[in-house]
Biopython code that builds the backbone (N, CA, C, O; Angstrom):
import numpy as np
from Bio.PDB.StructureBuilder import StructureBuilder

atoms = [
    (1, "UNK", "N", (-15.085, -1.169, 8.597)),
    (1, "UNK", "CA", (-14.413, -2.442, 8.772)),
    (1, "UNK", "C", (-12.966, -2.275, 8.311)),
    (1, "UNK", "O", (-12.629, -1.608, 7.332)),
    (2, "UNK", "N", (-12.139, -2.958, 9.128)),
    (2, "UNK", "CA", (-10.495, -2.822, 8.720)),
    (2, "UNK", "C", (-10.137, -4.334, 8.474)),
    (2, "UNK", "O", (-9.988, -5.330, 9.182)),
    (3, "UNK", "N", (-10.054, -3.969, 6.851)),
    (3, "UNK", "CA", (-8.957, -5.142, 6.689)),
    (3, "UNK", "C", (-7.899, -6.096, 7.082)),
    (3, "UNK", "O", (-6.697, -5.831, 7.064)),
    (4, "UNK", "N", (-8.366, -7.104, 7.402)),
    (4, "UNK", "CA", (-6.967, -7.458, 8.548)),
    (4, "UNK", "C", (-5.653, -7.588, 7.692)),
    (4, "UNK", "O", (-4.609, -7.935, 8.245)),
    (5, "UNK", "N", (-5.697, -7.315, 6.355)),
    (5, "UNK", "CA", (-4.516, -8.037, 5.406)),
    (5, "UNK", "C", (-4.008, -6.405, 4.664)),
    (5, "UNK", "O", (-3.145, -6.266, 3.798)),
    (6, "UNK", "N", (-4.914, -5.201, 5.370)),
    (6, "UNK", "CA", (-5.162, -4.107, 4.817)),
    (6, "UNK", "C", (-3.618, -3.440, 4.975)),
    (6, "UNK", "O", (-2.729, -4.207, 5.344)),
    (7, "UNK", "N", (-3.317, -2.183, 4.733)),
    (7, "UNK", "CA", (-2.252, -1.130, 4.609)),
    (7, "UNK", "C", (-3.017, -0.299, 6.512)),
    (7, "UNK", "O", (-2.334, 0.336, 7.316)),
    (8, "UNK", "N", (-4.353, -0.605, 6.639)),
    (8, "UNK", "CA", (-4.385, -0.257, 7.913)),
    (8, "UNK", "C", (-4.619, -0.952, 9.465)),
    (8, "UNK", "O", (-4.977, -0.522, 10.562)),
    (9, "UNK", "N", (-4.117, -2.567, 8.787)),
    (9, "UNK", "CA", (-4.641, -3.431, 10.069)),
    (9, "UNK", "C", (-3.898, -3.062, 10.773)),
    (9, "UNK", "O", (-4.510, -3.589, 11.702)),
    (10, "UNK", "N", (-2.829, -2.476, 11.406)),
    (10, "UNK", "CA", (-1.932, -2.428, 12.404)),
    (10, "UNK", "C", (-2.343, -1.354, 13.036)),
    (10, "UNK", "O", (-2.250, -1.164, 14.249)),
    (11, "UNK", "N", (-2.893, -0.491, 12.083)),
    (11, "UNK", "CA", (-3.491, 1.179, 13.119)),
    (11, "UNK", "C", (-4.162, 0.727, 14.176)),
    (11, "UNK", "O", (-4.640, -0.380, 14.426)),
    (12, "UNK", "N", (-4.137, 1.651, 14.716)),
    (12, "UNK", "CA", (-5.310, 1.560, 16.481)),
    (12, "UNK", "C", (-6.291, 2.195, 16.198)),
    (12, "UNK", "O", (-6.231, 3.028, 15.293)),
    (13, "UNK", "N", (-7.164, 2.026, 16.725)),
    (13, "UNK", "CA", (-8.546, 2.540, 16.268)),
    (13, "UNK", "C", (-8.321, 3.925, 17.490)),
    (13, "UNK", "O", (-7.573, 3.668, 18.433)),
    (14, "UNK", "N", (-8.947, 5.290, 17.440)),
    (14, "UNK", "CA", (-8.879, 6.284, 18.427)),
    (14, "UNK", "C", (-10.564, 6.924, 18.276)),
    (14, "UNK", "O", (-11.431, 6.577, 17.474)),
    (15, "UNK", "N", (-10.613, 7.745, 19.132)),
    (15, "UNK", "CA", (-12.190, 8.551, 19.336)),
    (15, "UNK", "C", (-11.389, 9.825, 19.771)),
    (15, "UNK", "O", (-10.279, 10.103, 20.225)),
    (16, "UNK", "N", (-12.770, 10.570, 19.317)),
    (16, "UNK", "CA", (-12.235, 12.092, 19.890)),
    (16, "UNK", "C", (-14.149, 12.739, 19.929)),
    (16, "UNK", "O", (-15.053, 12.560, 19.114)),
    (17, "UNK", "N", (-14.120, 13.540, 21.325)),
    (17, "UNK", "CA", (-15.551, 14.237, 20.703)),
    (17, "UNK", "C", (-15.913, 14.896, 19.757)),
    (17, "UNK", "O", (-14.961, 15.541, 19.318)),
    (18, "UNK", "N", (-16.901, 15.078, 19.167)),
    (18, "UNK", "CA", (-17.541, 15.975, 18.388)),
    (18, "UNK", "C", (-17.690, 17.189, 18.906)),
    (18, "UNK", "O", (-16.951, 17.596, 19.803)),
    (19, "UNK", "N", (-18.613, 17.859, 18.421)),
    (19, "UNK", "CA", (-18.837, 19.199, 19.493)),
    (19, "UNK", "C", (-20.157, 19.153, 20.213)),
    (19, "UNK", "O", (-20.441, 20.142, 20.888)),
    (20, "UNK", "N", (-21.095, 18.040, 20.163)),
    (20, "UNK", "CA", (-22.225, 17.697, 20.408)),
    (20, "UNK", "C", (-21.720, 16.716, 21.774)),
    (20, "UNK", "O", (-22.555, 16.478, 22.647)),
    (21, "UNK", "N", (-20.452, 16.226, 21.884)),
    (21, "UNK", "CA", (-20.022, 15.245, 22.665)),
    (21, "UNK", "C", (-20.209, 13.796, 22.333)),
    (21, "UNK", "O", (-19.860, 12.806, 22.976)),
    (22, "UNK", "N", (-20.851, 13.890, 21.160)),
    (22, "UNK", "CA", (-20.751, 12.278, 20.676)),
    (22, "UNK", "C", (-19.670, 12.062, 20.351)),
    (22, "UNK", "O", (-19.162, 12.914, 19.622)),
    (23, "UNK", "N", (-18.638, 10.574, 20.813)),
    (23, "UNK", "CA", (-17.451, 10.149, 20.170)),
    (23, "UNK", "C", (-17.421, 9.843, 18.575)),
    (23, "UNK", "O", (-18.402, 9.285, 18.082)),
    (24, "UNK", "N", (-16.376, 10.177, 17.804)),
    (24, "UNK", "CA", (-16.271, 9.627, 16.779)),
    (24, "UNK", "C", (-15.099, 9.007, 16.784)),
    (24, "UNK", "O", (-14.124, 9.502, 17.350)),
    (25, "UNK", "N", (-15.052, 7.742, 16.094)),
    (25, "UNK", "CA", (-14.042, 7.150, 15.761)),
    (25, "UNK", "C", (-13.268, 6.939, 14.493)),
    (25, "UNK", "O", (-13.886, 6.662, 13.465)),
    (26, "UNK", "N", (-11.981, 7.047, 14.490)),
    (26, "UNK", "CA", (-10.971, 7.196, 12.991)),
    (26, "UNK", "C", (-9.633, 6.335, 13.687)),
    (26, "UNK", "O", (-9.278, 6.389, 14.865)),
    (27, "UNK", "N", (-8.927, 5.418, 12.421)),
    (27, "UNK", "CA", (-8.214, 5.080, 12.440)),
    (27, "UNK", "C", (-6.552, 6.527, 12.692)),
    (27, "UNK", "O", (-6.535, 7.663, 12.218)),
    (28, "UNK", "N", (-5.613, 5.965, 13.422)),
    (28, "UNK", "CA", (-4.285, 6.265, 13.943)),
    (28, "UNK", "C", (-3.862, 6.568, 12.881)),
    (28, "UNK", "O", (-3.762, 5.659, 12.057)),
    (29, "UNK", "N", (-3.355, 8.280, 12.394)),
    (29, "UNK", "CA", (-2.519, 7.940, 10.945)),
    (29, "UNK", "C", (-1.040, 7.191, 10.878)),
    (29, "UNK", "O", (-0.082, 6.946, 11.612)),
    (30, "UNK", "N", (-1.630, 6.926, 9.075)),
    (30, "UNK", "CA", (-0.822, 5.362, 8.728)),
    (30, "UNK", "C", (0.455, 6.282, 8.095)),
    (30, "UNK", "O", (0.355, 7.014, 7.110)),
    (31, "UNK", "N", (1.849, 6.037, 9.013)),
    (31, "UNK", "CA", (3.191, 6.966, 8.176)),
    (31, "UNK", "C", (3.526, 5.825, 7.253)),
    (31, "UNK", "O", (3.342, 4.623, 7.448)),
    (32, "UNK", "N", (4.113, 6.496, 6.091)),
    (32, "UNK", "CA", (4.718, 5.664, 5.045)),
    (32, "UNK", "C", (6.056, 4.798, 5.286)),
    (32, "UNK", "O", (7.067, 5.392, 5.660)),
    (33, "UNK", "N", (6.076, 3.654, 5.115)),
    (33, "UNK", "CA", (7.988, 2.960, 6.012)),
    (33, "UNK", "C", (8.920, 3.728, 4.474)),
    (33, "UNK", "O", (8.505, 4.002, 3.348)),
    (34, "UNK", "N", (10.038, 3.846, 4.996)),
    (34, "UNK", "CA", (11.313, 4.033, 4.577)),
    (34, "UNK", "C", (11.437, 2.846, 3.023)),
    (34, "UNK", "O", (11.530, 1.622, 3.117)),
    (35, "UNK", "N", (11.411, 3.456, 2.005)),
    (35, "UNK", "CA", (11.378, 2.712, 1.072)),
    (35, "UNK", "C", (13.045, 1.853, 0.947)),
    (35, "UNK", "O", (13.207, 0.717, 0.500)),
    (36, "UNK", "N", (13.927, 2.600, 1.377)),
    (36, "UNK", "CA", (15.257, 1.909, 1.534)),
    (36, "UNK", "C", (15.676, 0.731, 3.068)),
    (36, "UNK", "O", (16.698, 0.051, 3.160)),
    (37, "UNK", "N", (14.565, 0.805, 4.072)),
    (37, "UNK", "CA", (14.476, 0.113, 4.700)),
    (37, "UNK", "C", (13.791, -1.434, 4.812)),
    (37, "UNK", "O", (13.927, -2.360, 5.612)),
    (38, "UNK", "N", (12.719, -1.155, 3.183)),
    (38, "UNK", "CA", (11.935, -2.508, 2.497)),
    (38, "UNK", "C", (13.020, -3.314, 2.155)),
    (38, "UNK", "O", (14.010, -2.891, 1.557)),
    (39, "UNK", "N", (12.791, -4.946, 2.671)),
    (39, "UNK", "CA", (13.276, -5.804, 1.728)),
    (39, "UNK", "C", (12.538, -6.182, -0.166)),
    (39, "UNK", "O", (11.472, -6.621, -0.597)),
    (40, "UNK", "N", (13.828, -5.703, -0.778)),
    (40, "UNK", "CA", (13.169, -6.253, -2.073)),
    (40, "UNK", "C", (12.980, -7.882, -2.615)),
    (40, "UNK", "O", (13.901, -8.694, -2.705)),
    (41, "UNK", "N", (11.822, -8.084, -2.882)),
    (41, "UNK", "CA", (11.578, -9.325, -3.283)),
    (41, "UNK", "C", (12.350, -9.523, -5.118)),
    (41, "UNK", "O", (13.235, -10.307, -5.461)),
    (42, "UNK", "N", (11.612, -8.513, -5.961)),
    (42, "UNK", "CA", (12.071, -8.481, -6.648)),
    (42, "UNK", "C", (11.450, -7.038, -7.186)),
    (42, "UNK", "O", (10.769, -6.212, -6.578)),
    (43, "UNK", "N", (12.108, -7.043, -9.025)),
    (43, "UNK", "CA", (12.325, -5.842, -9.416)),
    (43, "UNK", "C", (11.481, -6.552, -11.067)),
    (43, "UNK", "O", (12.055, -7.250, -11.903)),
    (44, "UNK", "N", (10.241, -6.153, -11.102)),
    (44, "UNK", "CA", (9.029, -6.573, -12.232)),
    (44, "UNK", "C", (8.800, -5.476, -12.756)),
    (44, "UNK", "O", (8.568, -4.400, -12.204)),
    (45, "UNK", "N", (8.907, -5.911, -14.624)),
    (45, "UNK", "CA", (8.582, -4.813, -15.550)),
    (45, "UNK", "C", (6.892, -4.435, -15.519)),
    (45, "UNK", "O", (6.461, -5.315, -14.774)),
    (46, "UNK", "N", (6.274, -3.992, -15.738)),
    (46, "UNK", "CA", (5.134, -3.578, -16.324)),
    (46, "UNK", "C", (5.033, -4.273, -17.601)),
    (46, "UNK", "O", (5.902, -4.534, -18.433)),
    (47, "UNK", "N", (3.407, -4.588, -17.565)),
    (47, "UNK", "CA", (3.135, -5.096, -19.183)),
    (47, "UNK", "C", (1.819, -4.191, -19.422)),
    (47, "UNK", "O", (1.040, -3.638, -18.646)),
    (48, "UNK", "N", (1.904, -4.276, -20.846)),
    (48, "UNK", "CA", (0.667, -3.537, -21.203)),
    (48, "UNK", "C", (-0.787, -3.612, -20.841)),
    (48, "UNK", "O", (-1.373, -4.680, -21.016)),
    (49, "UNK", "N", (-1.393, -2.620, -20.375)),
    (49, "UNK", "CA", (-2.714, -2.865, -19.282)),
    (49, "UNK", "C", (-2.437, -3.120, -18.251)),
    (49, "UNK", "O", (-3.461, -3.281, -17.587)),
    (50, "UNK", "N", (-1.074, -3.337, -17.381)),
    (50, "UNK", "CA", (-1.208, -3.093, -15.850)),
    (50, "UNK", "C", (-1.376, -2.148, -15.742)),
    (50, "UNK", "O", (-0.704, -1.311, -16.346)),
    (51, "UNK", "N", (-2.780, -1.695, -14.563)),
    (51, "UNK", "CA", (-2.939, -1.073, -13.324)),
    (51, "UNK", "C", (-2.134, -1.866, -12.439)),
    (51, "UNK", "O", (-1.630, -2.960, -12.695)),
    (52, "UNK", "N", (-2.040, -1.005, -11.041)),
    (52, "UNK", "CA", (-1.168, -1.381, -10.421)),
    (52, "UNK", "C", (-2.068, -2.526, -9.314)),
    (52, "UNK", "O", (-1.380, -3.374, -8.745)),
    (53, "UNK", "N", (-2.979, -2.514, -9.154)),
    (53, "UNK", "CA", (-3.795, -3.686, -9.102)),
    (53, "UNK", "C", (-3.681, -5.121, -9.602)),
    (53, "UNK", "O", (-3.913, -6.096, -8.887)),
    (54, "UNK", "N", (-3.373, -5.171, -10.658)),
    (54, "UNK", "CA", (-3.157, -6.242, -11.811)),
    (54, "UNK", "C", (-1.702, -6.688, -11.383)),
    (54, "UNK", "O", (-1.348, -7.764, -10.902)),
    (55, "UNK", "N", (-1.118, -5.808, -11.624)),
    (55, "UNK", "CA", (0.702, -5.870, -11.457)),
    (55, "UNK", "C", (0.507, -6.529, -10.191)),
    (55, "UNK", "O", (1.326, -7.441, -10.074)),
    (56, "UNK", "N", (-0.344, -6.409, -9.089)),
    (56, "UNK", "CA", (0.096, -6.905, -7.707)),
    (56, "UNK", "C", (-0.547, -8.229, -7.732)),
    (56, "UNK", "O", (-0.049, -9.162, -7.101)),
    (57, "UNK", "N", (-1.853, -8.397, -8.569)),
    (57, "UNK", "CA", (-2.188, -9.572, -8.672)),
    (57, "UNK", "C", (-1.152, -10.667, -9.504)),
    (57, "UNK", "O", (-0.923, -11.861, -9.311)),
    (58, "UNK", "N", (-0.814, -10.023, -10.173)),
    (58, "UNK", "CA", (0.069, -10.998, -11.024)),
    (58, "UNK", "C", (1.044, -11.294, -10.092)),
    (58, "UNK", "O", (0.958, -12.359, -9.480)),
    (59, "UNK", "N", (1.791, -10.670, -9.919)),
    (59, "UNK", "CA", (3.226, -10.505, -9.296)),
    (59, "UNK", "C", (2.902, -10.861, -7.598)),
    (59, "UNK", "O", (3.880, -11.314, -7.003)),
    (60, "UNK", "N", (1.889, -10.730, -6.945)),
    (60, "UNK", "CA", (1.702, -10.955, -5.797)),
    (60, "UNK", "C", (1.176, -11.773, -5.245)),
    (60, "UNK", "O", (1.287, -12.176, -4.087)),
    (61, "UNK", "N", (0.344, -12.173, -6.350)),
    (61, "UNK", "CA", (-1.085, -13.446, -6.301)),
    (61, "UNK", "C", (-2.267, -12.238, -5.711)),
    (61, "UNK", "O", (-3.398, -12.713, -5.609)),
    (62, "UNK", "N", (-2.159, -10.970, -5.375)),
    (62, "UNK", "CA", (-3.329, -10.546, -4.878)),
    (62, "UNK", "C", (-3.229, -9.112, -4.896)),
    (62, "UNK", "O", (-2.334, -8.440, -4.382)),
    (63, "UNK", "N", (-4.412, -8.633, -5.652)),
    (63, "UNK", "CA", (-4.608, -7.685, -6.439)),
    (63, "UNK", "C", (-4.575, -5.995, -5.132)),
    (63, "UNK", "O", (-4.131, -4.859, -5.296)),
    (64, "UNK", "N", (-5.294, -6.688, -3.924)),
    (64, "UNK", "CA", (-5.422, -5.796, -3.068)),
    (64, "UNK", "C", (-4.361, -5.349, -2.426)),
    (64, "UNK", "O", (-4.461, -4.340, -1.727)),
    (65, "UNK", "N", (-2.632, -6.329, -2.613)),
    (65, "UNK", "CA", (-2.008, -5.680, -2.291)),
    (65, "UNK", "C", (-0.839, -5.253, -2.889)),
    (65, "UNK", "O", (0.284, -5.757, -2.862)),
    (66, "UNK", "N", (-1.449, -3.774, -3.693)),
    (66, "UNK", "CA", (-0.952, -2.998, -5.002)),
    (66, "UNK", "C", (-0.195, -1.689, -3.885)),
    (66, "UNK", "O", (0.804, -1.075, -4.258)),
    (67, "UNK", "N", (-0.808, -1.441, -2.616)),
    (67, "UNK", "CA", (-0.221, -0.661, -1.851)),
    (67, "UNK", "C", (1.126, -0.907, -1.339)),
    (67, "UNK", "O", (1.843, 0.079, -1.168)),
    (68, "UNK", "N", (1.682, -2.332, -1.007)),
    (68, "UNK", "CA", (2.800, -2.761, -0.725)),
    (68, "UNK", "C", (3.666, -2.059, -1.950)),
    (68, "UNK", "O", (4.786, -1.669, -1.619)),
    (69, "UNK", "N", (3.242, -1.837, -3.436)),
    (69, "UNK", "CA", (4.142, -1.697, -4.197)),
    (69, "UNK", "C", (3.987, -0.602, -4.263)),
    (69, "UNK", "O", (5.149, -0.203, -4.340)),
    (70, "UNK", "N", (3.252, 0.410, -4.299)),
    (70, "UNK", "CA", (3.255, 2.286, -4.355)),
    (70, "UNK", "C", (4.073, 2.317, -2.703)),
    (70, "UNK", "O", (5.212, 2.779, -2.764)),
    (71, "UNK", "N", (3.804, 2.065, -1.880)),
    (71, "UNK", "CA", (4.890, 2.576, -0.806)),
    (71, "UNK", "C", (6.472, 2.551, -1.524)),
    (71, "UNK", "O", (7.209, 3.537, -1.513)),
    (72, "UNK", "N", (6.873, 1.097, -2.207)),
    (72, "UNK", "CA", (8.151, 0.822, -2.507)),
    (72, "UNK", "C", (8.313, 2.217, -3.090)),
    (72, "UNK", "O", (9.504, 2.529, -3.087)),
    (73, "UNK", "N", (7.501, 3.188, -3.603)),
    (73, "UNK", "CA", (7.441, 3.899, -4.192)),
    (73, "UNK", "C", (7.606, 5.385, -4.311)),
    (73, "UNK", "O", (7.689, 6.057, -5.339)),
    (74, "UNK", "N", (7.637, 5.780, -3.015)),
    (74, "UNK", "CA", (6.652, 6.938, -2.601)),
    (74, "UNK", "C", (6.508, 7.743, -3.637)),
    (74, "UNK", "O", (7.382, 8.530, -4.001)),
    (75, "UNK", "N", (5.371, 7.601, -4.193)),
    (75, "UNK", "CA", (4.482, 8.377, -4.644)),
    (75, "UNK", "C", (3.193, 8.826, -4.398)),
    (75, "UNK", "O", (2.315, 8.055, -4.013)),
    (76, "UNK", "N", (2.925, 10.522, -4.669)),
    (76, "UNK", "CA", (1.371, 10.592, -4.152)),
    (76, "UNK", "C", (0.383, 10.192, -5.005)),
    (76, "UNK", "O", (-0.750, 10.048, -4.545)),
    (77, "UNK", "N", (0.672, 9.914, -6.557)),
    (77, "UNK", "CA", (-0.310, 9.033, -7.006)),
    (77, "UNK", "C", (0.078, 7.902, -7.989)),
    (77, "UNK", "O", (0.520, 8.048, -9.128)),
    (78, "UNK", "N", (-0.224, 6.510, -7.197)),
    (78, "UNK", "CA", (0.292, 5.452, -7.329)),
    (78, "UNK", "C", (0.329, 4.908, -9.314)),
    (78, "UNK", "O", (1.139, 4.241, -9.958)),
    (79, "UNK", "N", (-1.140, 5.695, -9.742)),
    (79, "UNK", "CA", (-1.123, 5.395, -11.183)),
    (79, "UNK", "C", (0.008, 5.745, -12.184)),
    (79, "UNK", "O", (0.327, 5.328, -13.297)),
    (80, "UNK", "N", (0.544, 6.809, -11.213)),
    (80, "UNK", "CA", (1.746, 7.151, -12.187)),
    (80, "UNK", "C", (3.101, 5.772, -12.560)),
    (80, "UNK", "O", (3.849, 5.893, -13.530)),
    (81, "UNK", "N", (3.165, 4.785, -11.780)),
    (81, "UNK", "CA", (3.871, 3.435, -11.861)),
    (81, "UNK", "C", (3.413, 2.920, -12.605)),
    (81, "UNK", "O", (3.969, 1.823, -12.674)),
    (82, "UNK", "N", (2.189, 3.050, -13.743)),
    (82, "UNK", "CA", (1.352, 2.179, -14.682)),
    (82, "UNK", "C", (2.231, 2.623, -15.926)),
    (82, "UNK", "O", (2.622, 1.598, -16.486)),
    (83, "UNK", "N", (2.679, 3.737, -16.557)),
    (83, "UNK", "CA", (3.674, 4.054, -17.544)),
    (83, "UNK", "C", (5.127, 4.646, -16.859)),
    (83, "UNK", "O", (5.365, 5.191, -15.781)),
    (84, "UNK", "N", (5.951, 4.276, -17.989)),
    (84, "UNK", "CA", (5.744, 3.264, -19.286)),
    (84, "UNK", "C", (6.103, 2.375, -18.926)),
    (84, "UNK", "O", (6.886, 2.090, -18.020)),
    (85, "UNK", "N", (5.115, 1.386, -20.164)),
    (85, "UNK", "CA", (5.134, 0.119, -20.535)),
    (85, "UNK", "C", (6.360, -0.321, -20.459)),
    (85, "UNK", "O", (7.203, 0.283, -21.122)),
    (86, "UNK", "N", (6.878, -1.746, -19.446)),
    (86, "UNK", "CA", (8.200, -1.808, -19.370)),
    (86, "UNK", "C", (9.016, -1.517, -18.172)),
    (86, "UNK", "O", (10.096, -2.097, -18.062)),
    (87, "UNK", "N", (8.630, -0.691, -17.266)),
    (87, "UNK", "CA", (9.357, -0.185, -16.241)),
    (87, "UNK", "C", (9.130, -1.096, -15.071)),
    (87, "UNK", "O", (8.074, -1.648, -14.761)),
    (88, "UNK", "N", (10.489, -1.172, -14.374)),
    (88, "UNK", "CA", (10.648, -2.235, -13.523)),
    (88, "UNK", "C", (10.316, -1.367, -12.492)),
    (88, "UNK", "O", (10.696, -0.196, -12.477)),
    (89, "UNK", "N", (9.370, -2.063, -11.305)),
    (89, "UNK", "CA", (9.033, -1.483, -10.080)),
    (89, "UNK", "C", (9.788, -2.637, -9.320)),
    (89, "UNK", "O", (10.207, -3.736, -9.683)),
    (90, "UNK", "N", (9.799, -1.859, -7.953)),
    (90, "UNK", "CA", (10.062, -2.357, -7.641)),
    (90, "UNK", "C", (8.959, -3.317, -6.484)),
    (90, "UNK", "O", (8.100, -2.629, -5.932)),
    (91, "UNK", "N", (8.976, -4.675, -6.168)),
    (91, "UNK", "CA", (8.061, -5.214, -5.423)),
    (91, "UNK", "C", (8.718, -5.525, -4.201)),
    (91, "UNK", "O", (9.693, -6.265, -4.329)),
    (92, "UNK", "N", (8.270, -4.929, -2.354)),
    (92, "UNK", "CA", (8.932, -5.389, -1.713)),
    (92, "UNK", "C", (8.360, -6.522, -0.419)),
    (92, "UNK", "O", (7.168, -6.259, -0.258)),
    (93, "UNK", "N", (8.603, -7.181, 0.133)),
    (93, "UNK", "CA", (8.495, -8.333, 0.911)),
    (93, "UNK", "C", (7.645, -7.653, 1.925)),
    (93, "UNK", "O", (7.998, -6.512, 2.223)),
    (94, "UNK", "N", (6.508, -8.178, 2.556)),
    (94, "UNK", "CA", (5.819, -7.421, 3.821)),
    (94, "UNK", "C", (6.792, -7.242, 4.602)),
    (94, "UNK", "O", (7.829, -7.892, 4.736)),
    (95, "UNK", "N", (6.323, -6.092, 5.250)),
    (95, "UNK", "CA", (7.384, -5.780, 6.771)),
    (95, "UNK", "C", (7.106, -6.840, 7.946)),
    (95, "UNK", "O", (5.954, -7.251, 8.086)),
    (96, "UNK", "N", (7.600, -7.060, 8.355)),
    (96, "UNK", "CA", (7.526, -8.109, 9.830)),
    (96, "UNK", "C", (6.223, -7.414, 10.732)),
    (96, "UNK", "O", (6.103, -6.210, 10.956)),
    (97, "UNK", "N", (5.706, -8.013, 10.982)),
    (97, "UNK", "CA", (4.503, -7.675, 11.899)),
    (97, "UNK", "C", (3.292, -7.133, 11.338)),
    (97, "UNK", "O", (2.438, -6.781, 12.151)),
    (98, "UNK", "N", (2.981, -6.958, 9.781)),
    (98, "UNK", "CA", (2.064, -6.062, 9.137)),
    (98, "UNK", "C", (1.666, -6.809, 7.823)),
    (98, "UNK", "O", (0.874, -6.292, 7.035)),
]
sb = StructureBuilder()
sb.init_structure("model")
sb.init_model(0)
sb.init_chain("A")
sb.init_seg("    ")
for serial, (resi, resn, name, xyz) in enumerate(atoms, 1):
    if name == "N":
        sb.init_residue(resn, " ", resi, " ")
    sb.init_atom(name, np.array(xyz, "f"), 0.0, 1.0, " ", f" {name:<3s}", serial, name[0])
structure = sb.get_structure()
């Protein structure tokens, strides 16, 4: 099931055979947008015990979308934005159409 509010609702769904000839199906890979091309909403410190989950719930009203803020990011692992305590991430505005 794809999230319609997900980091992959916009992908296309594709098939490809197996080697048996049964189709399988996988989502279109998802490229990362241009972090200098995000509008910033704003620029939020960390408090003690954000995961970046939390941080998006707080700051976003919704916890699931913690991915909007690791893209602002590019990083390959998003936990690293959890220290230190204090550091302003940055949070950016959905992209138009997504």
């Amino acid at each position: 099931m794809n999230d319609p509010d997900g980091r992959y609702a916009s992908l296309s769904i594709r098939q490809r055979p197996c080697a048996d000839g049964k189709p399988v199906s996988y989502l279109a890979r998802r490229l990362l947008p241009d972090p200098e091309r995000l509008t910033v909403l704003a620029y939020v410190p960390t408090q003690a015990g954000d995961r970046l989950d939390v941080f998006a719930a707080r700051v976003l009203g919704d916890g699931d979308q913690w991915w909007r803020v690791a893209d602002a990011h590019l990083l390959i692992h998003p936990e690293d934005l959890e220290e230190p305590v204090g550091r302003r991430l940055t949070v950016p505005l959905p992209e138009i159409g997504k």
